[in-house]
C-alpha positions as a Markdown table, in Angstrom:
| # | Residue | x | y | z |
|---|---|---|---|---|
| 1 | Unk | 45.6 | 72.8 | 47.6 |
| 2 | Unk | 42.0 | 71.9 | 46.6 |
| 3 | Unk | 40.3 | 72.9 | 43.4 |
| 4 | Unk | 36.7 | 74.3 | 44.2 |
| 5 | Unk | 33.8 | 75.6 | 42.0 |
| 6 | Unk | 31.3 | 77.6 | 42.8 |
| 7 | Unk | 28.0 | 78.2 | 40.8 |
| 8 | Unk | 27.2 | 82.4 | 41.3 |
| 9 | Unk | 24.7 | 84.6 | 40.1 |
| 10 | Unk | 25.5 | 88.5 | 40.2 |
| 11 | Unk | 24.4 | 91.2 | 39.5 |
| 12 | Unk | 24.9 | 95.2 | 39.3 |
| 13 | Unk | 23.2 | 98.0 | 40.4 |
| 14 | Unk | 22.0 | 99.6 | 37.0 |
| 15 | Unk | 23.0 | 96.8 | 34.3 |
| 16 | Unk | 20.1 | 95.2 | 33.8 |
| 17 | Unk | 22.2 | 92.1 | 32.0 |
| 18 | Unk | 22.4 | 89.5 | 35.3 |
| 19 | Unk | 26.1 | 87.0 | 35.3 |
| 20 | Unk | 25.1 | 83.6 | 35.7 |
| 21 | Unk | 28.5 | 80.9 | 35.5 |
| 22 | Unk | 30.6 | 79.4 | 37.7 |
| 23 | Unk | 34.4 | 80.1 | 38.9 |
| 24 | Unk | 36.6 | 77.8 | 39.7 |
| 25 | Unk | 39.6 | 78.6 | 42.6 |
| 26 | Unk | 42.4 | 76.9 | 44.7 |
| 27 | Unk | 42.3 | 76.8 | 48.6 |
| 28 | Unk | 43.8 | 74.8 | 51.1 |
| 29 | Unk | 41.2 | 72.3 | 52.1 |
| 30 | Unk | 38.6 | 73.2 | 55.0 |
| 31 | Unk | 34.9 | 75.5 | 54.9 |
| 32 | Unk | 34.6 | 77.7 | 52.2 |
| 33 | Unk | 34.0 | 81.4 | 53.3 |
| 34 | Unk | 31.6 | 82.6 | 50.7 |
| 35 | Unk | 31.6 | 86.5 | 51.8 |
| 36 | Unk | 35.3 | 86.1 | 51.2 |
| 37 | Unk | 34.3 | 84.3 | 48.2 |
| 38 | Unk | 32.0 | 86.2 | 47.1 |
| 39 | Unk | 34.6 | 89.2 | 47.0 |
| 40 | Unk | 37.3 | 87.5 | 44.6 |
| 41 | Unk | 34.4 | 86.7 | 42.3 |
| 42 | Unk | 33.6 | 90.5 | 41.8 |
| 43 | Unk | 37.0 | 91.3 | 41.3 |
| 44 | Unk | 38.1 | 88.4 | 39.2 |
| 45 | Unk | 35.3 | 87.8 | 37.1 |
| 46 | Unk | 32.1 | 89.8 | 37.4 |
| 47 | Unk | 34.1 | 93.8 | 37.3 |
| 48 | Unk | 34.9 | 92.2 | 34.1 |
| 49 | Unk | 31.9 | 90.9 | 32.7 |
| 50 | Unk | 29.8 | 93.9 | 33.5 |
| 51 | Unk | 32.8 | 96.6 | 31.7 |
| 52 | Unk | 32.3 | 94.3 | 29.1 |
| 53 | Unk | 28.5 | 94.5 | 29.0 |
| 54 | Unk | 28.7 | 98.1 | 29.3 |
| 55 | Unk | 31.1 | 99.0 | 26.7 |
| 56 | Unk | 33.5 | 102.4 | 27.7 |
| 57 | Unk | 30.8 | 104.8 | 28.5 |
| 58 | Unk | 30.1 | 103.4 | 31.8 |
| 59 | Unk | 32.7 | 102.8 | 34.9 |
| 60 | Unk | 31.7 | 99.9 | 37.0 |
| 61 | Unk | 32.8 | 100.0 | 40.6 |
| 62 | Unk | 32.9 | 96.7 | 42.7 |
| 63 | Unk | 30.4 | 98.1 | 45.2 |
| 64 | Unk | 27.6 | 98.7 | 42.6 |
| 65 | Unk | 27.7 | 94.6 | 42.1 |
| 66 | Unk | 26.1 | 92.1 | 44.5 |
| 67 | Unk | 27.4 | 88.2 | 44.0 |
| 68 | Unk | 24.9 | 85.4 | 45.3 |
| 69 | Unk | 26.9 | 82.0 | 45.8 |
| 70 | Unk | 24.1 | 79.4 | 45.0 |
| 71 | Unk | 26.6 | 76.8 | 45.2 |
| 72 | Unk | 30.1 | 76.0 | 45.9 |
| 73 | Unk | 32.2 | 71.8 | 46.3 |
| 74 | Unk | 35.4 | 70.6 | 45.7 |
| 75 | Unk | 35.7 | 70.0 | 42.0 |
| 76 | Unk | 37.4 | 66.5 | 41.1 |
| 77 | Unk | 36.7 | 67.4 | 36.7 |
């Protein structure tokens, strides 16, 4: 298994506070799918993030929140 990070920007439908970080994942070695990618950082990181941004008075579904991959390598840190 490989260690990759990815630099991501995302951001959701209504919040007006935009995610910029990176997130860092395992895969066996080969092309990165960034759809695919894309879709584990929503669930892993961003859903997150925004419920915390928005406190309990707001739900935040996955489909209200767009990820851009800017940039994604092996990571050897």
């Amino acid at each position: 298994m490989t260690l990759y990070i990815a630099q991501f920007t995302a951001k959701h439908r209504i919040i007006q506070v935009e995610e910029n970080s990176v997130f860092l994942w395992r895969q066996e070695s080969g092309e990165i799918d960034t759809a695919m990618l894309g879709d584990k950082i929503k669930r892993e990181s961003s859903v997150h993030f925004f419920n915390m941004v928005a406190g309990n008075n707001y739900e935040i579904k996955l489909e209200d929140i767009s990820v851009t991959v800017l940039k994604a390598e092996p990571f050897n840190g």
